[in-house]
N, CA and C of each residue as an Amber inpcrd file, in Angstrom:
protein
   288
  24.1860000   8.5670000   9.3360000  25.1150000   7.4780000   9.5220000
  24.9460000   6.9590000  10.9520000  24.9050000   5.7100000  11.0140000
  24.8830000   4.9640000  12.7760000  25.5600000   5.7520000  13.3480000
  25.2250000   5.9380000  14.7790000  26.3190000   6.2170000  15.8960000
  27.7410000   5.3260000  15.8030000  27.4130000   4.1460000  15.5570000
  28.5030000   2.5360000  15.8630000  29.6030000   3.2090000  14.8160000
  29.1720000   3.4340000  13.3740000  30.2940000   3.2740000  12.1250000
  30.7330000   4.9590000  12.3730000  30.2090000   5.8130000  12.7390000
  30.7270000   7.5140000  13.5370000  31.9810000   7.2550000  14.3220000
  31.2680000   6.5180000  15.1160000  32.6800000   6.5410000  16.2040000
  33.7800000   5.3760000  15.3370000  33.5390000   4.0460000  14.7270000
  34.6190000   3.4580000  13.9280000  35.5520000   4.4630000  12.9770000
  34.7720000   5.4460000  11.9410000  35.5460000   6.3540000  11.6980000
  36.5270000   6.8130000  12.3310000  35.6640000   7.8630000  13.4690000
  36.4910000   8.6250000  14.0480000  37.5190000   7.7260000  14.9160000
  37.3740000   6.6100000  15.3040000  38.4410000   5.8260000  16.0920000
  39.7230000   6.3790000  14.7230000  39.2870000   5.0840000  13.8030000
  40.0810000   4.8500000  12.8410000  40.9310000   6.4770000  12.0040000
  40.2780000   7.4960000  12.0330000  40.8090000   8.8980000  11.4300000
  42.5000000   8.8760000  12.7900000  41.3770000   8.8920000  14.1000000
  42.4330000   9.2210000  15.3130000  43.9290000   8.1580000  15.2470000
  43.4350000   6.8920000  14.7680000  44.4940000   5.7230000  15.2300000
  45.1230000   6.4390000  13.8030000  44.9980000   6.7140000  12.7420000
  46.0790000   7.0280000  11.6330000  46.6540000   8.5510000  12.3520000
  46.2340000   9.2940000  12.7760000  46.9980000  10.7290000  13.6520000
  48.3700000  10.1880000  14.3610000  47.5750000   9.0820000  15.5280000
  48.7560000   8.7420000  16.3030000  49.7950000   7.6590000  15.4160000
  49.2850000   6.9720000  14.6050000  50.3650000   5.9300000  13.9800000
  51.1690000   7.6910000  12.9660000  50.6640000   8.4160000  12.6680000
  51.5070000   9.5220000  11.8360000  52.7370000  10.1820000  12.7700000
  52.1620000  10.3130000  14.2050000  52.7730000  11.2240000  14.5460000
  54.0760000   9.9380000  15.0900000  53.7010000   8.8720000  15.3540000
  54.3380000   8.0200000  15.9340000  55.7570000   7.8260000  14.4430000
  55.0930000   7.1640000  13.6630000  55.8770000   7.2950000  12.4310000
  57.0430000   8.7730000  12.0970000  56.2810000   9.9070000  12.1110000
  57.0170000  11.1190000  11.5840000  58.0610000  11.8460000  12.9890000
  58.0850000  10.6880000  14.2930000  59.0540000  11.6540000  15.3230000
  60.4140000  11.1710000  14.7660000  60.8690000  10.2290000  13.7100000
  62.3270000  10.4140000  12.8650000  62.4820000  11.5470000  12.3170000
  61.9790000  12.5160000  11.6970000  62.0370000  13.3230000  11.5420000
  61.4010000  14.5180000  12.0100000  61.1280000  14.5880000  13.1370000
  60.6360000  15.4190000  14.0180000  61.1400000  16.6570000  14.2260000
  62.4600000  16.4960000  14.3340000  63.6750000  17.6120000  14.5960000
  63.8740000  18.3990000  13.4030000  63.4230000  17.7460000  12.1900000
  63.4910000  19.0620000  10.8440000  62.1230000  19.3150000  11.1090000
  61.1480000  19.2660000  11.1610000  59.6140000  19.6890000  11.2870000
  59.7630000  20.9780000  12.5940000  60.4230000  20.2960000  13.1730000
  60.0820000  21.3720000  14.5860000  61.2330000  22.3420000  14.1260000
  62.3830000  22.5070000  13.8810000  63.2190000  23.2180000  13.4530000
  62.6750000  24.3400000  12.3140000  61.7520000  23.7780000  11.4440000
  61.2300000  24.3270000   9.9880000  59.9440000  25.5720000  10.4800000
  59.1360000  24.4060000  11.6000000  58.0330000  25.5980000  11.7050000
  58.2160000  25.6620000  13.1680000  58.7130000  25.3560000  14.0730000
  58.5150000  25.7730000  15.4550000  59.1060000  27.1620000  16.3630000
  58.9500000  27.8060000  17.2090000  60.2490000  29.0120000  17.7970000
  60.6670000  28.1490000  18.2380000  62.0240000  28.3820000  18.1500000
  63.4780000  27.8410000  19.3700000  62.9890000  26.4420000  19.2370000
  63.1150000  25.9130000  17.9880000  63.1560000  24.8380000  17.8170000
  62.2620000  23.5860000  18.9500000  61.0410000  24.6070000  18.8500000
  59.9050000  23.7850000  20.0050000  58.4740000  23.6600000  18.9210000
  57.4590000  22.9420000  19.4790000  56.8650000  22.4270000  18.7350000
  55.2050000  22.2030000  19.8690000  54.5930000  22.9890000  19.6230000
  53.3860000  23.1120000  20.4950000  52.2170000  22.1890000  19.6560000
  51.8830000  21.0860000  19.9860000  51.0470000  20.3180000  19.5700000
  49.0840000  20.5460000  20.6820000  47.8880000  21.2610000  19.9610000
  47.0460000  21.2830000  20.6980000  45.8890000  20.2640000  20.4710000
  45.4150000  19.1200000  21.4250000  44.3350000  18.5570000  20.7140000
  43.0490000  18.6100000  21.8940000  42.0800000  18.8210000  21.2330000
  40.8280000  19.1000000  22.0660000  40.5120000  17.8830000  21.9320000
  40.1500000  17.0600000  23.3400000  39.0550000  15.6890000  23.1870000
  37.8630000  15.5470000  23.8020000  36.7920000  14.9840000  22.8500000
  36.1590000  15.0120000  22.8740000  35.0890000  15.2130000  24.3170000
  35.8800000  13.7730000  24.8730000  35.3670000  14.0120000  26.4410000
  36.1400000  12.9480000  26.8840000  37.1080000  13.7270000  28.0090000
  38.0970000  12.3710000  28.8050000  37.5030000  12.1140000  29.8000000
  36.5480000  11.4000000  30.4590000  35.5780000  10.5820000  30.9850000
  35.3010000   9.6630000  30.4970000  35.2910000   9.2410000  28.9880000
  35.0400000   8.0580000  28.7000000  36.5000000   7.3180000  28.4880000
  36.1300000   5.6270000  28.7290000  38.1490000   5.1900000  28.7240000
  38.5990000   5.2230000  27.6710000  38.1540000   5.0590000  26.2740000
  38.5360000   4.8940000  25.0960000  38.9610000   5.8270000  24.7840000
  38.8230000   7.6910000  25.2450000  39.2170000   8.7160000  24.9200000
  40.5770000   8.6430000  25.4460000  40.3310000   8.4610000  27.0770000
  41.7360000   8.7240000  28.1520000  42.7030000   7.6310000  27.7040000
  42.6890000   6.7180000  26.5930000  43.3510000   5.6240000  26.5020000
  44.0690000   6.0960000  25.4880000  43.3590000   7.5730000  24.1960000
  43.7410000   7.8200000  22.9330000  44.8080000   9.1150000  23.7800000
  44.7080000  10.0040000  24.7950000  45.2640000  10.6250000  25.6000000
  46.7450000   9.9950000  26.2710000  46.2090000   8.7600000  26.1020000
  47.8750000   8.5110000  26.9750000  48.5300000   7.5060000  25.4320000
  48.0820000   7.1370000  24.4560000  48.9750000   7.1580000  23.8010000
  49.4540000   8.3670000  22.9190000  48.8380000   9.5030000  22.7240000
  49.3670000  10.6020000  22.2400000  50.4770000  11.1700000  22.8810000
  49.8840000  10.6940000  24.5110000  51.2430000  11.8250000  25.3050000
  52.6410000  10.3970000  25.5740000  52.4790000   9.5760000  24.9350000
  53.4970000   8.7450000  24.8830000  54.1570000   8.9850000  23.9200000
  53.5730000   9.2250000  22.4660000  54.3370000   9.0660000  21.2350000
  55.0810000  10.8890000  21.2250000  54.1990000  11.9640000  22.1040000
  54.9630000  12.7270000  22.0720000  56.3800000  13.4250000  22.6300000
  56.2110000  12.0410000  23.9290000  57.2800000  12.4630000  24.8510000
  58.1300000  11.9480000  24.1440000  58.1890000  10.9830000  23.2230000
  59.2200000  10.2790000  22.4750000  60.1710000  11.7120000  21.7310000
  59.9450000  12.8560000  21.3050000  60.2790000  13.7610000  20.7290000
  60.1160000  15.0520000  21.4910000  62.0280000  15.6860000  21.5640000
  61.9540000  16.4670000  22.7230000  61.3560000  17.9740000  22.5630000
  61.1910000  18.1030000  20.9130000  60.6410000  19.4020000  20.7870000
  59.3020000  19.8080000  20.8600000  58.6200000  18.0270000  21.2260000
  57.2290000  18.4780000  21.0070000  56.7220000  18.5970000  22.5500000
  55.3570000  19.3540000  22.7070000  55.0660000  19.5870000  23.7660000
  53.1850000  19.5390000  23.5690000  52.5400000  18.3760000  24.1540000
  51.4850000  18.0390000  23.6300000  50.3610000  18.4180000  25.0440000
  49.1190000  19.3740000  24.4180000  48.4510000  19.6100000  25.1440000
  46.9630000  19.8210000  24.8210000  46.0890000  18.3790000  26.0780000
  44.9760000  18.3780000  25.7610000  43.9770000  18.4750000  26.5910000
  42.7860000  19.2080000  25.5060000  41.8920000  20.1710000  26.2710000
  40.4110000  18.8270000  26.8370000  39.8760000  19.0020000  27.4490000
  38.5050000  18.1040000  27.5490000  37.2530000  18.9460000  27.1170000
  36.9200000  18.8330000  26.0910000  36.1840000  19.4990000  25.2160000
  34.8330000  19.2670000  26.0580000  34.4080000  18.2700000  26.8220000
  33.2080000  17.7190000  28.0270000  31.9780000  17.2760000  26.9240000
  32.2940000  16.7480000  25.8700000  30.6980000  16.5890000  25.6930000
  30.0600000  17.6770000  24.3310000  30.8670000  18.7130000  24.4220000
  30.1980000  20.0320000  23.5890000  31.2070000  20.8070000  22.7880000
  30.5570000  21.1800000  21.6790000  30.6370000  21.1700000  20.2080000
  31.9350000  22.7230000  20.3190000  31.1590000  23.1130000  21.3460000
  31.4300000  24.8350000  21.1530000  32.4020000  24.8240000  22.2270000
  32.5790000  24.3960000  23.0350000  33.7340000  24.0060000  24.0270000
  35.2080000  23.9170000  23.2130000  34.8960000  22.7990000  22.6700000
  36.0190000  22.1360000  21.9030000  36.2670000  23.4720000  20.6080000
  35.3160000  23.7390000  19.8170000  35.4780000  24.9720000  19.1070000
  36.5900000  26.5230000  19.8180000  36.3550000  26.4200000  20.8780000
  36.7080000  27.8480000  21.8510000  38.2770000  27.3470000  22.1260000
  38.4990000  25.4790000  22.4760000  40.1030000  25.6270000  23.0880000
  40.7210000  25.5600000  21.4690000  40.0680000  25.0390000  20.7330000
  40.9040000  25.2220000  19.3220000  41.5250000  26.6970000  19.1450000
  40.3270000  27.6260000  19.4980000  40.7440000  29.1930000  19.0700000
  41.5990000  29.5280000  19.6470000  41.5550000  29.0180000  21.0890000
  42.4610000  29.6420000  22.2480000  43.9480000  28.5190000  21.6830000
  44.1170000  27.3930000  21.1330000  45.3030000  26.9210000  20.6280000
  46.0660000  27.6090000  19.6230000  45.4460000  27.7620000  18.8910000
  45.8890000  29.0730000  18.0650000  46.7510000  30.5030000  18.7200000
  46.2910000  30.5460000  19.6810000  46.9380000  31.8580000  19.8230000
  48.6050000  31.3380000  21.0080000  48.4780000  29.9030000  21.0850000
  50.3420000  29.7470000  21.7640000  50.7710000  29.9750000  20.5960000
């Protein structure tokens, strides 16, 4: 598949994440209540590489739509470029 329609995907997968999460902080407070401790809510996303602007641009609207919701607490890794990077902070997200 082109590089060009890769990254349109993946734009387009990411812009439905943030329009979800943006959409679902009305009910945020039963989600975080249902699966979170003490009613907190640890959100982890590895990106790809925040050096480029289109990433740091998907970075500051995530940490916008999350501050909107007080249980969530959103934290992201800079994966730099590599496959196995981004693989390792996933594992290490797992274990907050």
């Amino acid at each position: 598949m082109p590089r060009l329609r890769m990254r349109t995907i993946g734009a387009l997968a990411l812009g439905t994440a943030v329009a979800a999460l943006v959409a679902g902080s009305a009910s945020a407070a039963h989600i975080a209540k249902a699966c979170g401790k003490d009613d907190k809510y640890v959100i982890g996303f590895s990106q790809a590489n925040n050096a480029e602007p289109y990433r740091q641009h998907v970075n500051d609207e995530l940490t916008a739509a999350a501050k909107k919701v007080p249980q969530f607490t959103l934290q992201i890794a800079d994966g730099a470029g590599n496959v196995n990077t981004q693989t390792s902070q996933m594992d290490n997200f797992r274990s907050i």
